[in-house]
Every structure is written in structure tokens, then in C-alpha cells.
C-alpha positions in Angstrom: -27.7 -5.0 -5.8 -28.1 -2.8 -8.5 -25.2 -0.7 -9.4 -24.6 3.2 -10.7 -21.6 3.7 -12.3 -19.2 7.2 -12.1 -16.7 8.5 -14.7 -14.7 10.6 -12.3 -12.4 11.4 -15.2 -12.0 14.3 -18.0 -13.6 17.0 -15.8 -12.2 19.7 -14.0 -12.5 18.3 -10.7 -12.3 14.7 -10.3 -11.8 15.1 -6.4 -14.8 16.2 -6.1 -16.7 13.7 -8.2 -15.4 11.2 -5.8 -16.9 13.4 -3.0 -19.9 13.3 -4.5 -19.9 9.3 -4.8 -19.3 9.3 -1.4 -22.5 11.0 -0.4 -24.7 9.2 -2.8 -23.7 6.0 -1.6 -24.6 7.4 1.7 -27.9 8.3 0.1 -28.6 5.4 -1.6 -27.5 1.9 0.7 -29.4 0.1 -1.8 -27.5 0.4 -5.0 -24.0 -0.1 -5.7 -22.0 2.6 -6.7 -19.2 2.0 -8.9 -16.5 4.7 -9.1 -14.1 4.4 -12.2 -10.8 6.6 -12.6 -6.8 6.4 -12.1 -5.6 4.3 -9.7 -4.9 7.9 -7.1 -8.5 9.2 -8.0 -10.2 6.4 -7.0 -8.4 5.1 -4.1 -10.1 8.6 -2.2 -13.2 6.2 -2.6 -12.2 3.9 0.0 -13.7 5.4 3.4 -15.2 1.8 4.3 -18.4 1.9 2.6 -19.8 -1.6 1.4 -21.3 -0.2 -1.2 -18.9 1.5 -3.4 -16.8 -0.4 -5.4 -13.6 1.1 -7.4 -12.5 0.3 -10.8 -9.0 1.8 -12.0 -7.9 2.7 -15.2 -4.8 4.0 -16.9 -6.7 6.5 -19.5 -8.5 9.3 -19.6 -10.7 10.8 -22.5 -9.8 14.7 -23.4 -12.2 17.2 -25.1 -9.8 17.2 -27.6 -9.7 13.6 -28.5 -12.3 12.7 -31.5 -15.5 11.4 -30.0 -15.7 8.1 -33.0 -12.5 7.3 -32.0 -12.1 6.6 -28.3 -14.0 3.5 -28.1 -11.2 2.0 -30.1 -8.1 4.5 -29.2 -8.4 4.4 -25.6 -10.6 1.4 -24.3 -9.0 1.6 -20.9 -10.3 4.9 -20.3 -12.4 5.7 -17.3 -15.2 6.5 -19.7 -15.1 3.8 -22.3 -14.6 1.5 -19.4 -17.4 2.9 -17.7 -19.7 2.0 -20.3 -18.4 -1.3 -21.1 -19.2 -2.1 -17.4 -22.9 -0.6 -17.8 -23.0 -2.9 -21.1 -22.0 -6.0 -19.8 -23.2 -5.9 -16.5 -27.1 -6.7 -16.1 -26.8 -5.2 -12.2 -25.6 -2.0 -13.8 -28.5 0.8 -14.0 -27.2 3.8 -15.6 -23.8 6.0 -15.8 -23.0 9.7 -14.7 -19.9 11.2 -16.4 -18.8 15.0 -17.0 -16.6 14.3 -19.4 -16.7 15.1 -23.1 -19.9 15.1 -24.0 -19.8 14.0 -28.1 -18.0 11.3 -26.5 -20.6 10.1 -23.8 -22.8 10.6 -26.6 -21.1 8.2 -29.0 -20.0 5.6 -26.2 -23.9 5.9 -25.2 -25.1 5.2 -28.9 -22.8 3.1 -30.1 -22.0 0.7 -27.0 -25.3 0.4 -25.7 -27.4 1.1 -28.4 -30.9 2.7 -29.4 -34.1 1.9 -27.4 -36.1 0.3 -30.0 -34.9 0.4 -33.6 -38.4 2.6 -34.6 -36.2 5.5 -32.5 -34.8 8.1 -35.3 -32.4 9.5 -33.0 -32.0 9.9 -29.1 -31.8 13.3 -27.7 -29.8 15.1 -24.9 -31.8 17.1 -22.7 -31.0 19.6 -20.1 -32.6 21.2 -17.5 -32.9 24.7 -16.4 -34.7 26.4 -13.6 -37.7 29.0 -14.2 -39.2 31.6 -11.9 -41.4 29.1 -10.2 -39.9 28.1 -7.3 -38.1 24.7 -7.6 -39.6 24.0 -11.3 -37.2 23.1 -13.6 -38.3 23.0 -17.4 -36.5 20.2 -19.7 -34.9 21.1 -23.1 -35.1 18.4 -26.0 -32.8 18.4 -27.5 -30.1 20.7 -26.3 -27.3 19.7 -28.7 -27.3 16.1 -30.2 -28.4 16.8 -33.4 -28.5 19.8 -34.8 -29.8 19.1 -38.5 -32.9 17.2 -36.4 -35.9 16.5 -38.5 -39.1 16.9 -37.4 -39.9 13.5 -36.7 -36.9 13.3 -34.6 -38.5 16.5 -32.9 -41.7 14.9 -32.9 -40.6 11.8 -30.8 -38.3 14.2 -28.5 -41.4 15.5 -27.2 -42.8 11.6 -26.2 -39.3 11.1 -24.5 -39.8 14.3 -22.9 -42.7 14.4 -21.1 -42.2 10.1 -20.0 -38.7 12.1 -18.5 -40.3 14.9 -17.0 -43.1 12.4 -15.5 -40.5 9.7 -14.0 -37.9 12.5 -12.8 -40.8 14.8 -10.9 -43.6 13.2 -11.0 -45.9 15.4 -13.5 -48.5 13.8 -14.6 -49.2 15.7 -17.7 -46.1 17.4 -18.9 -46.7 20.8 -21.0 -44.6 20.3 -24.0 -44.1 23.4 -25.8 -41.7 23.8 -29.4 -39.4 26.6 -29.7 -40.1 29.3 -32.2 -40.0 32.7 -33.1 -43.7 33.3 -32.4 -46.4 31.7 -30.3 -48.9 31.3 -33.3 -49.2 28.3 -35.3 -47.3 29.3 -38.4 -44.5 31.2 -37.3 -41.3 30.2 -37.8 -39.1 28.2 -40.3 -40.5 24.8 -42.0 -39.0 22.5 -39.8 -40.6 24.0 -37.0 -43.8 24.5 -38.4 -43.5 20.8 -40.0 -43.1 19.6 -36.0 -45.9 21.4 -34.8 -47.8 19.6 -37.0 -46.4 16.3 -36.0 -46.9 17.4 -32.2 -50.4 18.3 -32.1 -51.2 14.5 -32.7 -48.9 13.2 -30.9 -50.5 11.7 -27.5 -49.2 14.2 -25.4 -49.6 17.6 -23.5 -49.0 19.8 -26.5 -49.7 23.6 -25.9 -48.1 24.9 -29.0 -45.1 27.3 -29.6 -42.9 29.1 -27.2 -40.4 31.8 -27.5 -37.2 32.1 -26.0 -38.4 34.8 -23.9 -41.0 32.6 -22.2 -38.8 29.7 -21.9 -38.6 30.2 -18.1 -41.7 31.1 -17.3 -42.4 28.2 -15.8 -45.6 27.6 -17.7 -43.9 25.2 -20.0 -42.6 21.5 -18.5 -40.6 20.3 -21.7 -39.6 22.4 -25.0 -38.9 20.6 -27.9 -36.6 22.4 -30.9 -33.8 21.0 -32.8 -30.2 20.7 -31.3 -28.6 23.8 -33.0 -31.3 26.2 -31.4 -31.4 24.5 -27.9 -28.0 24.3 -27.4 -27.9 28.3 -28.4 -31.1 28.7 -26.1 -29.0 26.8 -22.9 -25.8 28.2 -23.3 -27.7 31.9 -23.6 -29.1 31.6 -20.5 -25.9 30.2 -18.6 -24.2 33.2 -19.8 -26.6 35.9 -18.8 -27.2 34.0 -15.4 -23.3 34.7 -15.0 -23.7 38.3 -16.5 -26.2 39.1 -13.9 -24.2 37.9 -11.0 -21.3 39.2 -12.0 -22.9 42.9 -12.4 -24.2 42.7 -9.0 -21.1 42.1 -7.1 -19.9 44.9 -9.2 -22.4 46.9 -8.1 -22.6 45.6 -4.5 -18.8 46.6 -3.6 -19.2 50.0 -5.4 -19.9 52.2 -2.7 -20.5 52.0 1.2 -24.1 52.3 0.8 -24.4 48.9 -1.4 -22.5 47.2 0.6 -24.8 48.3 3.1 -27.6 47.7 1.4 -26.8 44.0 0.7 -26.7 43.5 4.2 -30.6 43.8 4.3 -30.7 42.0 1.2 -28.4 39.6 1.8 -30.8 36.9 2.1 -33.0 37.3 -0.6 -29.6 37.4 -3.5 -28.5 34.6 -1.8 -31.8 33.0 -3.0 -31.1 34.1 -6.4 -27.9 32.5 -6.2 -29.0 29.6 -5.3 -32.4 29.2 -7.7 -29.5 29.9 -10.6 -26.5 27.6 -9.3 -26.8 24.5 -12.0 -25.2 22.0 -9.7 -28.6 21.5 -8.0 -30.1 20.1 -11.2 -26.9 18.6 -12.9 -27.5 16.1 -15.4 -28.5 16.1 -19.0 -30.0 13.3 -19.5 -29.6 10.7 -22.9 -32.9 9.5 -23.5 -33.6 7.0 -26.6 -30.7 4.6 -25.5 -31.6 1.2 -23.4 -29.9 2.1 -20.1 -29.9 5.6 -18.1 -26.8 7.9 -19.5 -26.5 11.1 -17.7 -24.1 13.9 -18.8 -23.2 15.9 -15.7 -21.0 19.3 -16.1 -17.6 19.4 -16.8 -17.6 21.5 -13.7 -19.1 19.4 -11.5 -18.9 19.1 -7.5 -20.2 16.5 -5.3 -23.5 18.2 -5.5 -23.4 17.8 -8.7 -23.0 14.1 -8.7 -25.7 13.3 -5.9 -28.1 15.3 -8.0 -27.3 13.0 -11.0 -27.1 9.6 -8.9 -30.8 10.3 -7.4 -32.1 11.0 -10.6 -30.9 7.9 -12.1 -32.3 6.4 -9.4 -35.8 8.3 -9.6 -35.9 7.3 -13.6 -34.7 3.6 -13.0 -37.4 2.8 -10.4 -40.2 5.0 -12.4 -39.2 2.7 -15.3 -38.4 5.5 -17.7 -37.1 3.1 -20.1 -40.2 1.2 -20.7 -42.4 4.2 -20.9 -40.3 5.4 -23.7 -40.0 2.5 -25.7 -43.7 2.3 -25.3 -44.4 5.9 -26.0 -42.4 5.2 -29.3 -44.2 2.2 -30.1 -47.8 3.5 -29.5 -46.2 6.7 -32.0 -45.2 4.3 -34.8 -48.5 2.0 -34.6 -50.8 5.2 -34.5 -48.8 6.3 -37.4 -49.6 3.0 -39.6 -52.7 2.8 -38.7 -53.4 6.6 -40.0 -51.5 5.5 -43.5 -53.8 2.4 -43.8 -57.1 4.5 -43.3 -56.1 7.2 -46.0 
């Protein structure tokens, strides 16, 4: 049986991480779910499922340790341990954690290692919602590298759109790059350097994007550089919260709001809901050779069922192979351009 494994340490709630093991091994009968934490976390794991397994630890990794270092400081924590478990074991699929994220990244990179060695750099993607009902759009990178190049950029967009097409089933992916402007030439060089890269790349590409239009929903992936996607995601968490927070302001200011919301309660319940992050949890590590997801350090047992059925989604759409061959087809397209000029 193959198995998923869960950091349920170094987040704000581990509780409810287990909770959310719980249910996904309830979703999933099929796959194993491994749940890895201190030996009181994970004993709330045991409700007689034959499918969860429990692995304790004595170690926890902190946003304030230094990502390079935990791998050798703390190799019994529930994180490094995690990993050493999706390393070794040829069962194990993929790993959700919402711990620290440089040190997912570097446990990711550096324990279980690059896709194919033509790969300039994986990326960390996240996914946001857009005004389409129930169509998320992908951001590559949203804060791995923020000096990227724009070859790494160029082969964000391939990992991107295989992603997009394993997760949810889009069969062409529009892949758009951030910019200042939607024509060709706007922007800095890097960006217009990518676009250059992108529009021969075999993919979907229907040129720039601006952050304005970034949830449009016309666009399926948006490719920029880690510094500017990382701005772009955290920008729209905090004006999502802005929003909400003015409007239960302005909802208990006076009898006649509160009034009002009553007829309306329904449709900002909606609202709520279409902007609430733990129904698409899970940034994604593309470029590494197992699944690595990155859920919120905030996360709840919806949360972690989000991010177990995606793993599952990506493992059985083989998202790994379509990368490594998306990469591969990238490089030998590339040579064979050099030898004709």
C-alpha cells in the first residue's frame, strides 16, 4: 500500500493536523497514511484505523531555526524524520507539512533531490482562487527563488501547466508571466528575457499578465520570479482579510446592517467561503522526485485532506513523469535549435 506521510509538527495547530489525517485516511482506504509528531500528538491518531500508521519523535523544527541546518541539528524532528521516511521508503508517495517552509524546502532539495539534473531550480507554487467559481489559478514561483533567472522561469511554466493538468485536469493550461503591462516589451529584462523563452516553449503561452488580472480567472498558471510572486500572494491574503474585516465592521454598525445581512447572509457567506485558503491548501514543490506539499502554518483538518487528495490526484496522474519529460523535451528542443544555427 502506498503511503502519504504528515508533519503534524511546527504549526499552529497540530491537533488539528491530526484531525485532518483522520479524515483523509477515511477518504483514501487505499494509501497509508503515516502521521509523524511527539509521542502526545500522535497517539490522538489512534481511533482504530488500519491504515494510519504513527511515527513519534522527540523534535520539532521552529521558524526560527536555520533552514541548512536542521537536517543535521535536529534529525529526530517530525520534519526531518518525515522526509527521511519519504526517502527511504519506496511505498512512500509524497509529504504534507506546515511547518517552516525554507526548511521543507531545503529537506525537499537536499534529501530527496532534483527531478532530473537538466532542472535549474524547482519552484514552490501556490494557489489562489479567481472570480470563476471553483477555478483556482497556480503561481510559479511564489517564493523559492527570488534572484530566478529566466530559464528557471522558463521551465516554471512546463512544471506548471503538467501541475495544473494532473491536479484538475486542464488540458491546455493558460500560462501567463507577470508584468507591469500586458504587451510584449513591458517590464524589466528579466521579464522580458522569459517571455522570450516562453513563447517557444511547448506550452499554452498567452503572454503577460498584471497583477490586476491575476484573478480573473482567464489565466491557469502565472509564471514570475519568487520575489514578485511571493509579494503578489501575500498581497492578496492581506486584502482578502482587509475586506472581511471591513464588512463585519460595517455589518454590526447599525440596526439596519445587521438587518440587511440577514437577506444577505447567504450570498457573504459565499464570499467567505470562495476566499477561505484551507479549501485549496497546499503549495506545492515541483522539480523534486517525490510529491512535497507545503500546507499553511495555520492549517486545519480541511487543510490537510485538501493536501492529502491532491497528492493523491498528482501521484496517480503521474505528475512526476510529465515533468521530467516536459524538461527533457525543453533541453533536447534547445540543442537541437543550437546545432541548426
Amino acid at each position: 500500500m502506498k503511503k502519504i506521510i504528515v508533519d503534524v509538527e511546527g504549526c499552529d495547530f497540530p491537533e488539528k493536523m491530526v484531525g485532518g489525517c483522520i479524515d483523509a485516511a477515511k477518504a483514501h482506504p487505499d494509501y497509508t497514511i503515516v502521521v509523524v509528531g511527539g509521542k502526545d500528538t500522535v497517539a490522538k491518531a489512534a481511533v482504530g484505523l488500519n491504515n494510519i500508521e504513527t511515527v513519534e519523535t522527540t523534535d520539532v523544527v521552529t521558524n526560527y531555526d536555520a533552514p541548512a541546518r536542521v537536517i543535521r541539528q535536529k534529525p529526530d524532528s517530525s520534519l526531518v524524520k518525515a522526509f527521511t521516511i519519504l526517502n527511504e521508503d519506496d511505498d512512500a508517495v509524497g509529504v504534507v507539512s506546515a511547518g517552516s517552509t525554507g526548511a521543507v524546502l531545503t529537506c525537499a532539495t537536499l534529501m530527496i533531490g532534483r527531478i532530473t539534473k537538466a532542472l535549474h531550480r524547482p519552484v514552490v507554487t501556490s494557489l489562489m482562487p479567481t472570480k470563476i467559481d471553483g477555478k483556482l489559478v497556480c503561481i510559479a514561483d511564489a517564493g523559492s527563488t527570488m534572484d530566478a533567472l529566466p530559464e528557471y522561469m522558463a521551465q516554471y511554466a512546463i512544471m506548471g501547466s503538467v501541475y495544473m493538468r494532473a491536479a484538475f485536469g486542464i488540458e491546455s493550461p493558460r500560462v501567463a508571466l507577470l508584468s507591469v503591462g500586458t504587451e510584449e516589451k513591458k517590464g524589466d529584462e528579466r521579464t522580458k528575457a522569459a517571455h522570450a523563452l516562453l513563447k517557444d516553449l511547448p506550452i499554452n503561452f498567452v503572454g503577460n499578465v498584471e497583477a490586476r488580472d491575476a484573478l480573473s480567472g482567464e489565466y491557469d498558471v502565472i509564471v514570475c520570479d519568487g520575489f514578485s510572486g511571493n509579494v503578489l500572494v501575500k498581497s492578496v491574503e492581506g486584502t482578502a482579510k482587509f475586506v472581511m474585516t471591513k464588512l463585519k465592521e460595517a455589518i454590526k454598525s447599525s440596526a439596519s446592517a445587521k438587518l440587511g445581512y440577514l437577506f444577505m447572509k447567504k450570498a457573504f457567506n459565499s464570499v467567505r467561503e470562495a476566499m477561505d485558503y484551507h479549501r485549496y491548501d497546499g503549495g506545492a514543490f515541483l522539480g523534486v522526485k517525490k510529491l512535497v506539499l507545503k500546507s499553511h502554518g495555520s492549517s486545519n483538518e480541511l487543510s490537510v485532506r485538501v493536501s492529502v487528495d491532491r497528492i493523491v490526484s498528482l501521484y496517480e496522474n503521474k505528475v512526476i513523469d510529465g515533468i521530467r519529460d516536459g524538461i527533457a523535451s525543453t533541453v533536447e528542443s534547445r540543442e537541437e535549435t543550437a546545432n541548426e544555427e
